[in-house]
C-alpha positions as CSV (number, residue, x, y, z in Angstrom):
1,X,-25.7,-142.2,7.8
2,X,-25.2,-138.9,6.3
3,X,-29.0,-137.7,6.9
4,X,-28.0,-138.3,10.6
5,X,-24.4,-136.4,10.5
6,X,-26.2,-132.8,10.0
7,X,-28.9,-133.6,13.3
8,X,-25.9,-134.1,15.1
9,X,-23.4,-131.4,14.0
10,X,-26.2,-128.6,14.3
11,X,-27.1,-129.8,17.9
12,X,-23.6,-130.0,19.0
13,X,-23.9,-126.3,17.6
14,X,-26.6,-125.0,19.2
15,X,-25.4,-126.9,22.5
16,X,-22.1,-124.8,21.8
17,X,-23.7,-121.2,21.0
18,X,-25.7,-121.6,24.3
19,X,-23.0,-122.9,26.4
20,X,-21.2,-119.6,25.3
21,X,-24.5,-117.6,25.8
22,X,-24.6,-119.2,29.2
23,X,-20.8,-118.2,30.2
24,X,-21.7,-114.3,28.8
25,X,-24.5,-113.6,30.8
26,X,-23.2,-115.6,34.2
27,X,-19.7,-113.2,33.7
28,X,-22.0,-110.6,32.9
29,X,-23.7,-110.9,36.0
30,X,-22.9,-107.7,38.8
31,X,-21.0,-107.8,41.7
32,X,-23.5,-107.7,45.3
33,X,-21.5,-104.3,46.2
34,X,-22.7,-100.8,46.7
35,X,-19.8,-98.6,46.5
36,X,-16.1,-99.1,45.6
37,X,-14.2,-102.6,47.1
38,X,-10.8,-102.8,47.7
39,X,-9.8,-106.2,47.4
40,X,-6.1,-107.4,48.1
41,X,-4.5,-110.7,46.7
42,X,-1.1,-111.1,48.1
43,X,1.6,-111.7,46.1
44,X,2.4,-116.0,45.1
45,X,-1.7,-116.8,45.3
46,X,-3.5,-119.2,43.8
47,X,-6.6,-119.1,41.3
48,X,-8.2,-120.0,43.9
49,X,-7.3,-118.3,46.6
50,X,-7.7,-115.2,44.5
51,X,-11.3,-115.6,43.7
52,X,-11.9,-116.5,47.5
53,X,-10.9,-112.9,48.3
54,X,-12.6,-111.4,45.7
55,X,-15.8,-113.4,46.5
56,X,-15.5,-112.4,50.1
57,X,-15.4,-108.9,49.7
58,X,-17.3,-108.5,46.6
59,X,-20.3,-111.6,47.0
60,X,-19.4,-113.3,43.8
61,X,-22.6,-114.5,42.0
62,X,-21.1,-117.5,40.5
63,X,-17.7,-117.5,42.4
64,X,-17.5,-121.6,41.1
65,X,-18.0,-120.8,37.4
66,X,-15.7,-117.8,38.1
67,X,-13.3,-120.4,39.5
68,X,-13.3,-123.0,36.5
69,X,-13.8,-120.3,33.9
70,X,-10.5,-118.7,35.5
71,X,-8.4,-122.2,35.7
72,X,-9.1,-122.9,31.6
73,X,-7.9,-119.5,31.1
74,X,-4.6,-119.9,32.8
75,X,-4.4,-123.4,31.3
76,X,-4.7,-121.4,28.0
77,X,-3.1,-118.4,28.0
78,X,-0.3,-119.5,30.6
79,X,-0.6,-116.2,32.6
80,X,-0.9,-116.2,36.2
81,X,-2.0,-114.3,38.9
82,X,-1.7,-110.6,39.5
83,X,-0.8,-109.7,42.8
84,X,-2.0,-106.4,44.5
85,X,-4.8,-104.1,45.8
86,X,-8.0,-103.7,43.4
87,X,-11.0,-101.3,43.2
88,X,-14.4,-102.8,41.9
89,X,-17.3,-100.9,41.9
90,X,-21.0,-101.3,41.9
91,X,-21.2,-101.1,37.7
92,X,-18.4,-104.4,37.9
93,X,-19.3,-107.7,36.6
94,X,-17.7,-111.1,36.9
95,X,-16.1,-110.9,33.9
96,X,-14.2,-107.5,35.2
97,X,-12.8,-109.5,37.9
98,X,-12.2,-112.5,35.7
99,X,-10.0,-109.9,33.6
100,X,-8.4,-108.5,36.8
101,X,-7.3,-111.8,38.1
102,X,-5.0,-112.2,35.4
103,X,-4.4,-108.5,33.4
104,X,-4.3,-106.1,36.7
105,X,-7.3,-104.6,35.2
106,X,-9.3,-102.4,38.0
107,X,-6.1,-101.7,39.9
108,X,-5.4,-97.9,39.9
109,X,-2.0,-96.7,38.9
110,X,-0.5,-93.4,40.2
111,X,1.8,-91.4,38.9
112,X,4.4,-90.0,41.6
113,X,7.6,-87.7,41.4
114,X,10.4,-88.4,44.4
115,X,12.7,-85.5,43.8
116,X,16.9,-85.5,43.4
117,X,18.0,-85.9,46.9
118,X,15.0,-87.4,48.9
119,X,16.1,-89.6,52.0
120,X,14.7,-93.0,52.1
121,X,12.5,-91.5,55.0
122,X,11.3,-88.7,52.6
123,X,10.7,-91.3,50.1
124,X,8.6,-93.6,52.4
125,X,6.1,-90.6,53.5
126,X,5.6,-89.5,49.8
127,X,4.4,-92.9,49.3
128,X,2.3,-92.9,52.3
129,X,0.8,-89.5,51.0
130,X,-0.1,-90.3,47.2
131,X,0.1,-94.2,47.6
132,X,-1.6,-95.3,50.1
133,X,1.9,-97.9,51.2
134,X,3.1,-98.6,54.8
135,X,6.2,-96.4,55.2
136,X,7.4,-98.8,58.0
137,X,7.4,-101.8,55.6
138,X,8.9,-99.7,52.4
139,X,11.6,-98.9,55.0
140,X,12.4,-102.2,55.9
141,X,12.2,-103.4,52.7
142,X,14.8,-101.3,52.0
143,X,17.0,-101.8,55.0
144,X,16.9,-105.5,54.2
145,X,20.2,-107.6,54.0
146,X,23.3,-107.9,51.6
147,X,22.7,-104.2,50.7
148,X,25.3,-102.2,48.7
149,X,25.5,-99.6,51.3
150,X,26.4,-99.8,54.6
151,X,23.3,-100.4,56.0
152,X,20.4,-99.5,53.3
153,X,19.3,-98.5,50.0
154,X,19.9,-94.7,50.8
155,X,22.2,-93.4,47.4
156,X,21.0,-96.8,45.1
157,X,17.1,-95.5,44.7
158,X,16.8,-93.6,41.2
159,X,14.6,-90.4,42.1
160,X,12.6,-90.1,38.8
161,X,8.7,-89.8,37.7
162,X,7.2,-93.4,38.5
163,X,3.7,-94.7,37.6
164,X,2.8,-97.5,40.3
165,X,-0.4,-98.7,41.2
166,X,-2.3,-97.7,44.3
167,X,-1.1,-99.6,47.0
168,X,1.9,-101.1,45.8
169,X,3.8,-103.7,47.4
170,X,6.5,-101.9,49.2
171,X,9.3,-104.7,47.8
172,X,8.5,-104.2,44.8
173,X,8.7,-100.2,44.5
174,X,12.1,-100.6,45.9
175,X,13.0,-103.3,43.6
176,X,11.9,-100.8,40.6
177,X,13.7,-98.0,42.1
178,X,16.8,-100.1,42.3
179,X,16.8,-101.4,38.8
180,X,16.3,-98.2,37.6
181,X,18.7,-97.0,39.4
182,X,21.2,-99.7,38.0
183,X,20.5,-99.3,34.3
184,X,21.5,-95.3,34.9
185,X,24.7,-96.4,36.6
186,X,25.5,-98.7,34.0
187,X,24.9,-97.2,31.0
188,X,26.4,-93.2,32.0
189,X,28.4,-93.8,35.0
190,X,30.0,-97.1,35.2
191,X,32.5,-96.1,31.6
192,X,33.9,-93.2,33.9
193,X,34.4,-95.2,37.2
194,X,37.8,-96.2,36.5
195,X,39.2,-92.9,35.9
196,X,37.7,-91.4,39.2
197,X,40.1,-93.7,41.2
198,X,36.9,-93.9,43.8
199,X,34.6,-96.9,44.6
200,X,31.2,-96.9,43.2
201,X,29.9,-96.6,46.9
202,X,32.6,-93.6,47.2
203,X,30.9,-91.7,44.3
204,X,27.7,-92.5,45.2
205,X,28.0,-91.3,48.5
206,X,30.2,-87.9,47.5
207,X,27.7,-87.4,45.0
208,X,24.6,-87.4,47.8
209,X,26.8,-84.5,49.7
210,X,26.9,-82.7,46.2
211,X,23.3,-83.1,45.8
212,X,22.6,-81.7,49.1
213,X,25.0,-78.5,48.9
214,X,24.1,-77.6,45.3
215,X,20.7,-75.5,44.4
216,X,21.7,-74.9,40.9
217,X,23.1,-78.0,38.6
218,X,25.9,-75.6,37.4
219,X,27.7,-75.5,40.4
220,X,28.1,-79.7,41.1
221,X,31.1,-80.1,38.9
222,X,32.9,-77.2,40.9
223,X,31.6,-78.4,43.8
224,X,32.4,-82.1,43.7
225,X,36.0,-80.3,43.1
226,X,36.2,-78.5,46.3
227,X,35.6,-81.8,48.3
228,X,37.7,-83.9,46.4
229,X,40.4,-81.3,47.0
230,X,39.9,-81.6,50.5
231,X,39.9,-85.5,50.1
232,X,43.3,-85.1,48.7
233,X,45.4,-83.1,51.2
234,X,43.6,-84.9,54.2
235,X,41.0,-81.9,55.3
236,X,37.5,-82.5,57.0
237,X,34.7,-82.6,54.4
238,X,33.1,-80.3,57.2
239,X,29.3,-80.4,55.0
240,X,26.6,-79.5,57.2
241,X,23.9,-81.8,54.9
242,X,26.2,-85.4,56.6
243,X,25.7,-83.9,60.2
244,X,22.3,-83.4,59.3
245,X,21.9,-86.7,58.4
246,X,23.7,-88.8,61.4
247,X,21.5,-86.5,63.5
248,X,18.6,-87.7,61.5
249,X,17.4,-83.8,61.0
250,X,17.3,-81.1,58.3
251,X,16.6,-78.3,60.3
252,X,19.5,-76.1,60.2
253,X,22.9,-76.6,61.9
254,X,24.1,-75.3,64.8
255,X,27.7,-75.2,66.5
256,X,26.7,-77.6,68.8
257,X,26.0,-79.7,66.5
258,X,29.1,-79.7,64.8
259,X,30.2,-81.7,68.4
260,X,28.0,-84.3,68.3
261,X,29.6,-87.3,67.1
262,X,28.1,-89.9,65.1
263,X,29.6,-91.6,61.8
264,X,28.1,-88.7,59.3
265,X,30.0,-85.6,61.1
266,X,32.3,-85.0,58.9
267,X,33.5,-81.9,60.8
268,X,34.8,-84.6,63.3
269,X,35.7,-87.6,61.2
270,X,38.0,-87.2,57.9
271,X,37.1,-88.8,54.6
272,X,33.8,-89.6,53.3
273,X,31.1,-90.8,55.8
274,X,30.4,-94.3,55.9
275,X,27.8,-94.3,53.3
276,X,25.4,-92.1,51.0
277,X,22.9,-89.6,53.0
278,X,20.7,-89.2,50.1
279,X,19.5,-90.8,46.9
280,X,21.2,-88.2,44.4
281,X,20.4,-87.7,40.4
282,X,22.3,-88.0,37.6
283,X,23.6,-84.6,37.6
284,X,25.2,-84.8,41.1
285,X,26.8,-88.5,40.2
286,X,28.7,-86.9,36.6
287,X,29.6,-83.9,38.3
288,X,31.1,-86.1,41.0
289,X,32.6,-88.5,38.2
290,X,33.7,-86.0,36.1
291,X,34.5,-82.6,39.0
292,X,36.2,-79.5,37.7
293,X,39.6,-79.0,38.6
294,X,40.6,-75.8,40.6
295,X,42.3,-74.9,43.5
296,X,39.2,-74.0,45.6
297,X,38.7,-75.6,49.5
298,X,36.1,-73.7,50.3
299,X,32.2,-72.3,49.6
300,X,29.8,-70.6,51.6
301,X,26.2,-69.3,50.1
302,X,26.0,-65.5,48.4
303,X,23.1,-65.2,50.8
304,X,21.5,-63.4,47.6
305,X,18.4,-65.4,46.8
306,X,19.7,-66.6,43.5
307,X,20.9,-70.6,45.6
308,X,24.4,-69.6,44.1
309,X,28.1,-69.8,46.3
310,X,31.3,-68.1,46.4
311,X,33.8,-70.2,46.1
312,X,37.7,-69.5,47.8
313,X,40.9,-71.1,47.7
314,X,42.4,-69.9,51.0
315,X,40.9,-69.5,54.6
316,X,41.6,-65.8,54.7
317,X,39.4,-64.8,51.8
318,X,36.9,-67.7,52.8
319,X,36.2,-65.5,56.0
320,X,35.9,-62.7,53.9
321,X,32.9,-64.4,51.7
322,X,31.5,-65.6,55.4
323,X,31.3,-61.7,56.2
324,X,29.8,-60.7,52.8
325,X,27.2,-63.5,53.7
326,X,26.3,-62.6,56.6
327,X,25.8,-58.8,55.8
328,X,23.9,-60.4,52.7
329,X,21.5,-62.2,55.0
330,X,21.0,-58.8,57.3
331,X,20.2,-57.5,54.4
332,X,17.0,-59.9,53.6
333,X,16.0,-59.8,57.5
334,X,15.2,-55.9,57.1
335,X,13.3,-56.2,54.1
């Protein structure tokens, strides 16, 4: 009995060790394209369904071996699939899609900057531009319902350096943007909520006016002061970045503007608008958490290049900054 043991063991083996030779070279085996594939699997697909679409697009060899050889690896790893958009090239095997499946291996990532400030509009084309994502569907993803604002995700999106992969699912950049967003609120602006005696959506949203007035960080503490000042006794915000806004523009504004009524003129309407009118930083939300305390009401721009304001505490001497502007910006024009 033990002269037969050996015959056996080594030919179970050798069976083995080409049963494994057999699995390298059919993964090993190129895909039938001739230039770079994009392939998308949506997001909740099965094994299957996932090597259907890759073996559509890309003619799969083997796409049954790929299929069983991709089922015992989910068995054994417990991973599943990875939803998305993936590039494979002519120099791709079977066993870079057999990877992908499961690791997101061949989908490209990109990294992207959306500045302090950016609307959700601005934020939608940016991803069009370096993305390659449907800025109808990343809008609607983020107009979606039981939204903390008023009626979208404009002021709850953390503007920040991302790295997202090409193609992204719109949900789920929104999703990212959001959490980030929350973690930041949490950890360095919830502790000083309380002792604002505003709402969260009532920072957020004086902190997106801040954002849009200031072009240096320096100023938003002194800014944020001048509007809650007004806040306090009563007097019209009057910012020109909220009319802006309800008229869906950023071009600059004009007296006729300031007539036009819609929920973000706050020339017309007193108190905050109904709602944030930008995603603003970190800067803008402390300084508005946290304003400095002064007697100012008013600002206008020193018109000298350097993004900086005068700052007054009665109307008289406001019109007096107004006139050193505009002799400031007469200035520039004859240059």
């Amino acid at each position: 009995m033990r002269k037969v043991r050996h015959p056996i063991v080594l030919g179970i083996l050798l069976g083995g060790l080409a049963l494994l030779c057999a699995v390298i070279l059919v993964l090993r085996a190129p895909l039938s394209v001739s230039h770079t594939t994009e392939v998308f699997i949506p997001k909740g697909s099965s094994i299957h369904a996932a090597v259907d679409s890759i073996d559509a697009r890309c003619a799969l060899p083997t796409p049954r071996i790929v299929l069983l050889l991709a089922r015992i690896t989910a068995t054994v790893t417990s991973r599943r699939v990875q939803s998305g958009w993936y590039a494979f090239g002519e120099n791709d095997t079977q066993w870079d899609v057999l990877r992908s499946i499961f690791s997101s291996h061949k989908r490209t990532t990109i990294r992207i900057t959306i500045p302090e400030g950016f609307r959700l509009s601005e934020i939608a084309s940016r991803l069009h531009a370096t993305l390659g994502c449907d800025s109808l569907r990343f809008m609607q993803a983020a107009d979606a319902e039981d939204l903390p604002s008023p009626s979208s995700m404009e002021g709850f999106l953390k503007p920040d350096t991302y790295e997202f992969f090409w193609k992204d699912q719109e949900s789920d950049i929104v999703e990212r943007m959001a959490d980030e967003f929350e973690q930041q609120w949490t950890t360095s602006c919830e502790p000083l909520l309380a002792a604002s005696g505003m709402s969260k959506l009532e920072v957020i949203t004086l902190a997106s006016i801040v954002q849009a007035e200031a072009a240096v960080a320096d100023e938003m503490p002194r800014i944020a002061g001048v509007y809650l000042n007004r806040l306090r006794i009563g007097m019209p915000l009057a910012a020109d970045p909220s009319v802006q806004y309800g008229l869906g523009d950023r071009s600059r504004v004009l007296l006729t503007d300031l007539n036009k009524d819609t929920p973000y003129n706050t020339y017309l309407h007193r108190g905050l608008p109904p709602g944030p009118i930008n995603n603003p930083g970190l800067a803008a939300l402390l300084a508005t958490l946290k304003p400095e305390r002064h007697r100012y009401l008013f600002f206008v721009a020193r018109g000298d290049g350097s993004g900086r304001h005068n700052f007054s505490a009665t109307a008289a001497q406001h019109a007096d900054r107004v006139r050193q502007y505009r002799k400031e910006r007469r200035k520039a024009a004859r240059r």
